[in-house]
N, C-alpha and C positions, 0 to 999 in steps of 0.2 A: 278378805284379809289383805291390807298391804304390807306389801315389801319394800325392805331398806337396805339398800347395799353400800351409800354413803353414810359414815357414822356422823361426818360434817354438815349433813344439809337433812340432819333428822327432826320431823312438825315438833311442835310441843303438843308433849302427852296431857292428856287428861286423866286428873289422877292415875298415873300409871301403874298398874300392879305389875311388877318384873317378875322372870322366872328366865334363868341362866343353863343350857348346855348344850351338849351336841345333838341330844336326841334322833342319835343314829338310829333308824329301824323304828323309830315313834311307838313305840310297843307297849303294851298293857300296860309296866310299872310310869311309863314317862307319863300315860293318860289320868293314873291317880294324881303327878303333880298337877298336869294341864286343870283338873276336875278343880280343883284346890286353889289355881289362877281365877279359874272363872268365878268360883263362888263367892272370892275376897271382891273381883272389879264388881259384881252384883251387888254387895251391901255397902260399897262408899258408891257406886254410879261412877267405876273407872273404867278405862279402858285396859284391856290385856295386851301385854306385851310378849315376845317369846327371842331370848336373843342365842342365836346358835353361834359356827362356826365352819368356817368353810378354809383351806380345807381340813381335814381332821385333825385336832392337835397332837394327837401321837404321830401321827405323818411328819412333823414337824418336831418334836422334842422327845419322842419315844424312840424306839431301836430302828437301828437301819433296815427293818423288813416290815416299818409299816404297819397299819393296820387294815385289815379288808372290810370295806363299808356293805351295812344290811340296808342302807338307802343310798343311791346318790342325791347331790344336792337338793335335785329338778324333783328327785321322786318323795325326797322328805318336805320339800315344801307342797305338793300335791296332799300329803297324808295331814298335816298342821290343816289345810283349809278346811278337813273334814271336821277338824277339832272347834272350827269358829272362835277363832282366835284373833283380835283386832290388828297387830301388826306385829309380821317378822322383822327381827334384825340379824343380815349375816352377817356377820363379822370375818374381815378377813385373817385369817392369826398366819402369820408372820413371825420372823425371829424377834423385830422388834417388837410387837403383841407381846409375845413368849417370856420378853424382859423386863416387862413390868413387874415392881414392886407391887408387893399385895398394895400396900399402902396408894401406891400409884392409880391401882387398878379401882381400887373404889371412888379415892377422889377424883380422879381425873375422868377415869372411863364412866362407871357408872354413874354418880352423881351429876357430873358435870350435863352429859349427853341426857344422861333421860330423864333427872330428878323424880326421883320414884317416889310415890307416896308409901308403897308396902313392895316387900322381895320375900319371895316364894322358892326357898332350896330346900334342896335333900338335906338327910340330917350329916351326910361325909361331905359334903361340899368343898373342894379349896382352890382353889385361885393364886393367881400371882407366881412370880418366880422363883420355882422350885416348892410349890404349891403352898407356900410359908400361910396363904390366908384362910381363916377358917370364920366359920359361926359368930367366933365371942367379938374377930376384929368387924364382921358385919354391923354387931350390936352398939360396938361402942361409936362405929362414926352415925349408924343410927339415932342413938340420942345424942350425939352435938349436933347432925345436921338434918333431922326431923322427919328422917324415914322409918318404918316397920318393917321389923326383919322377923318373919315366921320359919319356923324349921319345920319339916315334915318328917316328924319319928321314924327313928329307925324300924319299929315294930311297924309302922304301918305299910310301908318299902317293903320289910321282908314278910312280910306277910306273903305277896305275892313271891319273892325272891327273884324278880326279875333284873338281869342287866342283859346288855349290848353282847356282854362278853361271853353269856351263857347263852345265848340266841346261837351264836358263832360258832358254839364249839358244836348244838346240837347238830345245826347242819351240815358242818364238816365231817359228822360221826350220822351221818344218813337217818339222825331221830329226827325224821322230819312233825311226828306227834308232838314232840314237844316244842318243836319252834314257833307250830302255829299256834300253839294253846300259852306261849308265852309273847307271842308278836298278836294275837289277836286278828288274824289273815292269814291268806295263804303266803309263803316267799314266793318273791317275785322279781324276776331279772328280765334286760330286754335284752337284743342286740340284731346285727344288720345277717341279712341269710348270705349264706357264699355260699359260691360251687365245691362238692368235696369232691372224692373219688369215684361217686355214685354207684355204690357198692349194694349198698341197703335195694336200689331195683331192681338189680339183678335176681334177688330171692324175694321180693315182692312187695318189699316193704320199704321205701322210698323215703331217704329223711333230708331235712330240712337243717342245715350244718349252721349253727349262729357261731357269730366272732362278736363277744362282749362289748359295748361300746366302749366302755368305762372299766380300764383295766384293774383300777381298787375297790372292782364292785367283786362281793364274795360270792365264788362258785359253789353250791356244795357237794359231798364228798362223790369219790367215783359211784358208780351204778345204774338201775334204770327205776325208773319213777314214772308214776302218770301223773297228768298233767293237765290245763287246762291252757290254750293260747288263744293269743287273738292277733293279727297281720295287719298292722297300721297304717290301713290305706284306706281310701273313698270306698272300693268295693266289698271290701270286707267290714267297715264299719259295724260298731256295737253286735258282730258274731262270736260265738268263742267256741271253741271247737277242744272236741276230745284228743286226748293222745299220750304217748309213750317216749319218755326221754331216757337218752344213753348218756350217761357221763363218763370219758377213761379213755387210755390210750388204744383201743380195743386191739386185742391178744391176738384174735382170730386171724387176723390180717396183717400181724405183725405191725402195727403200728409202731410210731414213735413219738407222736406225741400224741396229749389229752386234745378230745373234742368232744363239742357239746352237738348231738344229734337228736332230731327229734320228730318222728314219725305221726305225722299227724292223720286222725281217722276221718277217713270219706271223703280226703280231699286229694287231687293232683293236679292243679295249677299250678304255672312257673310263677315263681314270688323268689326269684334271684332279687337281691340290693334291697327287698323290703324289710321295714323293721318288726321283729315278732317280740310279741309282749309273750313270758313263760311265768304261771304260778304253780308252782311247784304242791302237789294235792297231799300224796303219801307217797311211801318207799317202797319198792317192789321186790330188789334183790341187791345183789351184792354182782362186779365185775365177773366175767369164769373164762375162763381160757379153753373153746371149745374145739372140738377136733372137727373142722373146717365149715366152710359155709352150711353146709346142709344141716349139720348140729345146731348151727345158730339161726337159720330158718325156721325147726322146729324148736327152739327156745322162744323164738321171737314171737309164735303162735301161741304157746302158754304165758309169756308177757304180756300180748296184747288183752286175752281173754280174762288176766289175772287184773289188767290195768283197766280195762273197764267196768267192771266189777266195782271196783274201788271208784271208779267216779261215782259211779250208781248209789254206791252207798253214801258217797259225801251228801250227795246231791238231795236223798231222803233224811238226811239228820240234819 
């Protein structure tokens, strides 16, 4: 797959079949569009195109709180290569991006830059400033300026009923069942290991504290989960190892703020400043505010054995 981060110094397509969005989280519903890119550039012999946005447009023109990304950039263009897809475009969206005219958006942006032979949207698609552009303004610069503009039915979208937004809410509400069965993988976040309190060796069970890299990357909701990781170094290469993550400001210890802790199985090497890859498998429990360490020792012991259980079972279906 290549990548285009200048929209000024982009080749000329071959017969380009376009397809338009953020495809945050590349999840099952985006892979019906992608299926759909691929089988139009197969019957003219074009090439696929896939143009996103970087960074989120609701970061940019939605509420001052943002939206939290189910991919960063780095890890959405990782999951597109899987898709084989001829070239990304990321677009930077900006306020000026933001102020285009529909009208502006099509002649200028898309036409100009990629001259599409066919465009591959959802059937809600809009664009432009204050999303004024839809479907029918697609069709009509279509026939003046001699592109194909296909919609992709809403019935065949909600068929699945996939979006970004319903991925987000599951994992914030600890259904982790339904996030993967709607993203199609496990969720998956990294970050760099720091020193915590080192609480967790004290009762035997020693975790591994990540600090997010990517602070609009979504956390999901508090609790403990098992998990599967891998430690992004020469020595640990292509291993992945079992284990149990805590998410919360944990009660026991009077905390005050959330962390992400996570006890990994059979393992106790220092791996301070390393980066740990976390796919999130199923859900364990919910937060509890226990009556002191030794409660949570023996909780920790029905997590552990609850949490590998549940890899067990991933791992046979």
């Amino acid at each position: 797959m290549n990548i285009h981060y200048n929209i000024n110094t982009l080749p000329q397509f071959n017969k380009a079949v376009v397809t338009i969005g953020t495809f945050d989280g590349v999840h099952t519903g985006h892979k019906k569009i992608l299926e759909q890119l691929k089988a139009e550039a197969t019957l003219i012999d074009g090439e696929t195109v896939v143009i996103t946005f970087h960074p989120h447009p609701r970061n940019i023109v939605g509420d001052t709180s943002g939206v939290r990304l189910l991919t960063t950039l780095q890890e959405k263009i990782e999951l597109l290569e899987k898709e084989n897809i001829n070239h990304l475009v990321v677009i930077p969206f900006d306020d000026e991006f933001s102020n285009l005219l529909a009208d502006e958006y099509v002649s200028n942006f898309l036409y100009k830059k990629f001259l599409p032979n066919t465009l591959i949207i959802g059937y809600d698609h809009q664009f432009g400033k204050g999303r004024k552009g839809n479907y029918e303004l697609l069709e009509e610069y279509g026939n003046r300026l001699g592109f194909v503009v296909k919609e992709i039915p809403k019935q065949v979208l909600q068929q699945s009923a996939v979006s970004s937004t319903r991925v987000r809410k599951a994992l914030l509400h600890q259904d982790v069942v339904t996030a993967t069965e709607l993203l199609g993988y496990n969720y998956f976040f990294e970050g760099t290991i720091i020193k915590g309190d080192q609480i967790g060796r004290t009762i035997g069970y020693p975790t591994a504290n990540i600090q997010i890299n990517n602070e609009d990357k979504l956390v999901p909701g508090d609790g403990v989960y098992a998990v599967s990781v891998c430690v992004k170094n020469n020595k640990y290469k292509d291993l992945i190892f079992g284990g149990m993550m805590y998410i919360g400001s944990r009660p026991v210890v009077n905390g005050k703020r959330r962390v992400i802790e996570v006890n990994i199985f059979d393992f106790d090497d220092d791996i301070y400043d390393e980066i740990m890859c976390v796919n999130v498998v199923s859900y364990i429990r919910g937060d509890m505010n226990l009556a002191g360490l030794e409660a949570l020792k023996t909780q920790l012991t029905i997590d552990k054995k609850d949490c590998i259980n549940s890899l067990k079972l991933i791992a046979k279906s």
